[in-house]
N, C-alpha and C positions, 0 to 999 in steps of 0.2 A: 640538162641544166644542172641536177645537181653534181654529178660527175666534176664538172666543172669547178661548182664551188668546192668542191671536196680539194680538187689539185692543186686551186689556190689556196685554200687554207694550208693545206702541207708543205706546198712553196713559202707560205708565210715565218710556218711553225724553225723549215729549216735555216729560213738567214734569220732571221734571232738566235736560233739557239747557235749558229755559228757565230757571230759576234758576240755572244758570251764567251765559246769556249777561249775566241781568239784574246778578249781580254784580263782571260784567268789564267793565262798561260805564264809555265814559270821561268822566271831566266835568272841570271845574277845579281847580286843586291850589289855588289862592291864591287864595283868597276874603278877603274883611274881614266881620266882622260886627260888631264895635265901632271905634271911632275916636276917637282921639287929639287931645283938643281940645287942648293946649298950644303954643301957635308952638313952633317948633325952630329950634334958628341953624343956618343955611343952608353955613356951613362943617362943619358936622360930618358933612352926608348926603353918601355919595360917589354916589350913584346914584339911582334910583327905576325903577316900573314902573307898571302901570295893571293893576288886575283883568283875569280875564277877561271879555266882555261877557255869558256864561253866569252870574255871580254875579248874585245876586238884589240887590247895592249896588254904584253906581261906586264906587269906589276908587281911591287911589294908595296906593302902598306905597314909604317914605321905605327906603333902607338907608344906613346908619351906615356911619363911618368902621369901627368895631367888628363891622361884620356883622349888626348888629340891624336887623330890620324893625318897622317904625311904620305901622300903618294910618291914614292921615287920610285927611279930607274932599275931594273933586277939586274943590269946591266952593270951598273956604275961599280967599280973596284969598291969604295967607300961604304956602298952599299952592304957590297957581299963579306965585308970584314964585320959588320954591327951583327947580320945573319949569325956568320960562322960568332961572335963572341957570345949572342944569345943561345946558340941551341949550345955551346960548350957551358954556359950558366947554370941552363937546365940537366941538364945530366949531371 
């Protein structure tokens, strides 16, 4: 009998501590799932960044002189000109 209790208790001990580890698990903070089809004037973005490559859509992520992020397409010609004028800024 106690064998028994002993097996259940470690059967216990194991699905908690798996449904911890499964909701401490880390993944991307900044995903996009929609995008921003509007050109933006390319003065107003002070920065960008690129999804992680974990997110299920490439992505760029525009940020505003104001601190707002704008998910668009990494795709979009319009896109990759605001890129290429920022990292030419930066240098």
């Amino acid at each position: 009998m106690k064998a028994a209790n002993i097996l259940l208790l470690c059967m216990l001990g194991a699905a908690l501590l798996s449904t911890v580890l499964c909701n401490s698990a880390s993944g991307p903070d900044d995903c996009c799932f929609q995008f921003f089809r509007n050109p933006v004037n390319k003065n107003l973005i002070s920065s960008y960044f690129r999804t992680d490559s974990r997110c299920p859509i490439s992505a760029v992520v525009l940020i505003t002189q104001r601190a707002r992020r704008i998910c668009v397409d990494s795709q979009e010609k319009w896109v990759e000109k605001i890129v290429k004028h920022l990292e030419k800024k930066i240098l």
